[in-house]
C-alpha positions in Angstrom: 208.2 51.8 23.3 211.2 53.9 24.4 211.2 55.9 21.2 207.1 56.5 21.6 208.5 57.3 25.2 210.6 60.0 24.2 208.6 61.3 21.7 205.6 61.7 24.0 208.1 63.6 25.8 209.4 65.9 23.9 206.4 66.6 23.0 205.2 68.0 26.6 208.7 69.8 26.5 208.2 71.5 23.3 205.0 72.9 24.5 206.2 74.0 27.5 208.7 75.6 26.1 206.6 77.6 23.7 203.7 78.7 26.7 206.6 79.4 28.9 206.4 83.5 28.5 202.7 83.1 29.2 203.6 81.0 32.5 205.4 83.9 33.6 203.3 86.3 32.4 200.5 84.9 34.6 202.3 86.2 37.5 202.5 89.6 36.2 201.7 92.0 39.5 199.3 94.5 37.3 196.5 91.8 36.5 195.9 90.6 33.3 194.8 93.5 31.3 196.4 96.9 31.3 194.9 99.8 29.9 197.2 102.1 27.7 195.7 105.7 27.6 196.5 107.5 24.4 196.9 111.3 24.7 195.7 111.4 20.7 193.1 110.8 18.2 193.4 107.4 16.4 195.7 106.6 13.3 198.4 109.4 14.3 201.8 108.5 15.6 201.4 107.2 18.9 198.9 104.6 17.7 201.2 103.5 14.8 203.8 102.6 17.8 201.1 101.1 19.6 199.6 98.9 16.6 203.8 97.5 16.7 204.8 97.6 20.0 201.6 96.6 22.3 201.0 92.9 20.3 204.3 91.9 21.1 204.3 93.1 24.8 201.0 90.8 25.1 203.2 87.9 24.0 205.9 88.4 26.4 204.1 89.9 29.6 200.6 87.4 28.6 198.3 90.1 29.3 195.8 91.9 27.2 197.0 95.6 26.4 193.7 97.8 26.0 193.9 101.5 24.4 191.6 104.0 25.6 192.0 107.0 23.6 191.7 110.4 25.4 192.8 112.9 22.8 192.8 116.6 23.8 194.9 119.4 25.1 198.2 117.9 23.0 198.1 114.9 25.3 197.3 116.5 28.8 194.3 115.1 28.7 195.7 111.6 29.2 198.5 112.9 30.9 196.8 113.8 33.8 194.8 110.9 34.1 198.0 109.3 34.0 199.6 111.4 36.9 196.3 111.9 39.2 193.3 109.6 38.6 194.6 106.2 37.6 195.2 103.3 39.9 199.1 102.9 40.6 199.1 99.0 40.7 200.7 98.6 37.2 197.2 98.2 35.4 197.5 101.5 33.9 200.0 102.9 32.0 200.4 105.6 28.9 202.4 106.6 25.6 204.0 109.3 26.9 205.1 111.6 23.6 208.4 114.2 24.5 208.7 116.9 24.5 205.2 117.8 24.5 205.2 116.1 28.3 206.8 118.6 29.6 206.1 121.7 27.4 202.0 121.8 28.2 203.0 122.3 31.6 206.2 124.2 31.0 204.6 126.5 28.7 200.9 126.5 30.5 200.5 126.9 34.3 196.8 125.6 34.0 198.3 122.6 33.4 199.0 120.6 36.6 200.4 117.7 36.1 204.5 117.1 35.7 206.9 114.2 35.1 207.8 113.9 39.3 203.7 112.1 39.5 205.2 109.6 36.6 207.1 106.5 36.7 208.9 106.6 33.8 209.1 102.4 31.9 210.4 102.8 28.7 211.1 105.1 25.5 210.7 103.0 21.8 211.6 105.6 19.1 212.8 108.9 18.6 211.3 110.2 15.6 214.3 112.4 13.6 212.5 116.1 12.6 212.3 116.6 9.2 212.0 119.6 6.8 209.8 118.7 3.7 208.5 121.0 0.9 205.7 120.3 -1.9 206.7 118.4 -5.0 206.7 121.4 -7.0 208.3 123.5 -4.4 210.3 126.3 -6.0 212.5 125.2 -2.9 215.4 122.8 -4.1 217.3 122.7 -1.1 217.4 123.9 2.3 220.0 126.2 1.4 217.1 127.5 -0.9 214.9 127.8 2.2 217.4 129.8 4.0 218.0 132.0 1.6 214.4 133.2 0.9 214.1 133.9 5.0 217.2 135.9 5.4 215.3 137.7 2.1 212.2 138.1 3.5 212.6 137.4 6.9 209.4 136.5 9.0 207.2 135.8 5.8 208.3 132.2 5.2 205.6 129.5 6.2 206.4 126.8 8.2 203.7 124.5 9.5 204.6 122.5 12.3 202.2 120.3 15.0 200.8 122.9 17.3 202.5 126.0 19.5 204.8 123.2 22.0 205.2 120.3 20.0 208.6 119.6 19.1 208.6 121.0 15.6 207.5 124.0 17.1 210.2 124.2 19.0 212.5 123.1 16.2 211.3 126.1 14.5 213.0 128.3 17.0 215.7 126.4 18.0 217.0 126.9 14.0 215.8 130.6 13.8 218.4 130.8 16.8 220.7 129.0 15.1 220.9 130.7 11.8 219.6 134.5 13.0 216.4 133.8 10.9 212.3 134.7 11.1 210.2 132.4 10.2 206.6 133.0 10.0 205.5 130.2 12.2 201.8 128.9 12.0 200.5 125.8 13.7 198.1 123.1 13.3 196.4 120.4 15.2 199.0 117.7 14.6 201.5 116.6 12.2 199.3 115.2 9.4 197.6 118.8 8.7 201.2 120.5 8.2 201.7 117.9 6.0 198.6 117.8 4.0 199.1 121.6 3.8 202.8 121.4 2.4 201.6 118.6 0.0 199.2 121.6 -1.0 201.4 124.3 -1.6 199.1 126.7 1.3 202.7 127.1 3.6 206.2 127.0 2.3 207.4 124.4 4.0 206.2 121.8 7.2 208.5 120.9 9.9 207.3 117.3 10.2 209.0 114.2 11.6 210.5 111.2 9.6 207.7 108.4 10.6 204.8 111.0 9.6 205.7 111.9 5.8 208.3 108.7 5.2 205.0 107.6 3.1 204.4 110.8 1.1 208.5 111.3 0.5 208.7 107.8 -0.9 205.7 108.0 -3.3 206.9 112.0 -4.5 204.2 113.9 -3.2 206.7 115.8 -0.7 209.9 116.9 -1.6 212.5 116.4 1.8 214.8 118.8 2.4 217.3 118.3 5.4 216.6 116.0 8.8 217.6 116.7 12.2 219.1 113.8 13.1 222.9 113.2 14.2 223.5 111.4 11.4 221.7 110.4 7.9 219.0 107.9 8.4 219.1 104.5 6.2 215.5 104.8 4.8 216.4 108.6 3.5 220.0 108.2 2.8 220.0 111.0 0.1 218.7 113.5 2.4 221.6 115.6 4.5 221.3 116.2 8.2 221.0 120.0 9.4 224.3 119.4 10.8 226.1 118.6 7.2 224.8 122.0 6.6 226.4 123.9 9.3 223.8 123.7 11.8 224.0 122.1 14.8 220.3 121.0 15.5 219.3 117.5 16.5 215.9 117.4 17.5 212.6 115.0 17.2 209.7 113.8 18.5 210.2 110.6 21.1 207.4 108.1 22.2 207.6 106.1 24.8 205.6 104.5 28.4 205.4 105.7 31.5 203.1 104.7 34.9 201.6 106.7 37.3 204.0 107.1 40.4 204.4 104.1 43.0 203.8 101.2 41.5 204.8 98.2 42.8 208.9 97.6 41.6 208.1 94.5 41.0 205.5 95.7 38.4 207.9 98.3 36.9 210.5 95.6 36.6 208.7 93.7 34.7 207.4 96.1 32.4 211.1 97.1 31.4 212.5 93.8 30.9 209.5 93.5 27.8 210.5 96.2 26.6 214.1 95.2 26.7 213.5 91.7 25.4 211.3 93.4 22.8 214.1 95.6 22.1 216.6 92.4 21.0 213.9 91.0 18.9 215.0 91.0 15.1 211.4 90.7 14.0 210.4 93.9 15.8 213.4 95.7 15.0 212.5 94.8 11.2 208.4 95.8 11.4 210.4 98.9 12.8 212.7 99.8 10.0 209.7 98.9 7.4 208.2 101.5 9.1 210.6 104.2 9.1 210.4 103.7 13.0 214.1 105.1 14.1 214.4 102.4 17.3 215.6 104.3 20.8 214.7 102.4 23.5 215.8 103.5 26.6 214.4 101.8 29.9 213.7 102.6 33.4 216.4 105.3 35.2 217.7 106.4 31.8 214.7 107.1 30.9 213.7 109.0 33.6 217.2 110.9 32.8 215.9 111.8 29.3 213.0 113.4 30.2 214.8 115.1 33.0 217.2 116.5 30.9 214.6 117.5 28.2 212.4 119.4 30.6 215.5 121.6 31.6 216.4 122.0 27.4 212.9 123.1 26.9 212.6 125.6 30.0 215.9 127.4 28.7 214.7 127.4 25.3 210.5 128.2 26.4 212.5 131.3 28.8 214.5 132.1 25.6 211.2 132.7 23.8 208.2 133.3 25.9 207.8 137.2 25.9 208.2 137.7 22.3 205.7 134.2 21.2 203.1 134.1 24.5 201.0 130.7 24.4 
């Protein structure tokens, strides 16, 4: 009897245990579905982190996560909703990709949105830029690359995601760097400039890791140098910009943000998922499979990173603007 007892309740325990996150998830101030707006078309980059990231925050918050996708603009579409026609109560919330955040408004006064109508939850990953060249690509090495521009200068192609992404800014940021002239020509988003390397119709794309990781693996583009701060475990053979003398470290980041105002008590629980998510060896695994580089930064620091990235981009954007227009 006393060992049917127990077993009875261990039993209850056990299950309690398990449903415990949804206990406390019930309580969760924003209701039990949140919308997540999506500033892009389906299948790109901020879906793939949504696909990883959004299944697991169900679990731990026990609410339904809902994506509405509102592609347009590069992301000021959504961004604005975001910032001036969504409910603050924690029920709404965004991807939020930097730099281009800041950069439509930085670079275009029609946009009227900014970062202070935002409250900023969480970054996830920071995507490491990449150079990558076709598979037959006369181009070796980036030293190869470099060479041909300081030839030729200005007749280079480099494709990168659209005039303000941060490949197009990683563009200039290494003309600076090295006193070169590229012949810069955009597209509308990362996979085109891909596709279009992969094609030999531009020289080279200026990409980011997570975007081409599939295409580098399987041989169909050729990577060149990354600018990250350090060489990345899933492309160990590939040298950093900085091995070569130049010291760029750029990327694209994706993370969450809220309107302004909502409750603390909502933002506070939004950044401890994200921070329990963060500790979670599963997640961090998915992530590495998927040549996701992990950088989650929560709450004030992450308000600190954007702040700091909108000032890097206005010095840069001033550095530029009269000679590039939008």
């Amino acid at each position: 009897m006393y060992a049917k007892a127990l077993c009875h309740w261990l039993t209850i325990t056990a299950v309690a245990i398990s449903l415990s996150p949804l206990a406390q998830a019930a309580d969760y101030v924003g209701g039990d579905e949140v919308t997540v707006l999506q500033g892009f078309k389906p299948g790109g980059g901020s879906d793939a982190l949504a696909q990883l990231v959004q299944p697991r925050l169900s679990e731990i918050l026990g609410v339904d996560f809902v994506n509405e996708y509102m592609p347009g603009a590069t992301g000021a579409v959504a961004w604005t909703r975001l910032a001036k026609q969504s409910p603050n109560d924690g029920s709404t919330i965004s991807i939020t990709n930097t730099p281009m955040l800041m950069t439509n408004y930085i670079m275009n006064d029609a946009i009227t949105y900014n970062t202070d109508e935002m409250t900023p939850i969480a970054n996830v990953v920071t995507d490491p830029g990449i150079v990558v060249v076709s598979a037959d690509s006369p181009y070796q090495t980036i030293e190869d690359l470099f060479a041909a521009a300081e030839q030729s200068p200005g007749t280079v192609t480099i494709g990168n995601s659209g005039v303000g992404g941060d490949d197009f800014f990683t563009t200039i940021l290494l003309e600076q760097a090295k006193g070169l002239s590229f012949k810069k020509v955009p597209f509308q988003g990362d996979g085109p400039s891909a596709t279009a390397a992969m094609g030999g119709k531009i020289d080279a794309s200026f990409n980011n890791v997570g975007n081409v990781y599939g295409q580098v693996e399987s041989g169909n583009l050729r990577a060149l140098a990354v600018f990250a701060e350090k060489r990345l475990t899933s492309l160990p053979d590939v040298p950093t910009m900085k091995e070569k003398g130049v010291d760029v470290v750029a990327g694209s980041s994706r993370g969450y943000s809220a309107p302004a105002g909502i409750p603390d008590e909502a933002r506070q629980q939004l950044i401890a998922a994200f921070q329990t998510l963060a500790k979670d060896p599963d997640f961090q695994a998915q992530a590495e499979k998927r040549a996701m580089n992990l950088d989650v930064v929560t709450g004030d620091d992450y308000r600190a990173m954007i702040d700091k990235m909108e000032s890097d981009y206005r010095e840069i954007w001033d550095s530029v603007k009269d000679q590039i227009g939008r």
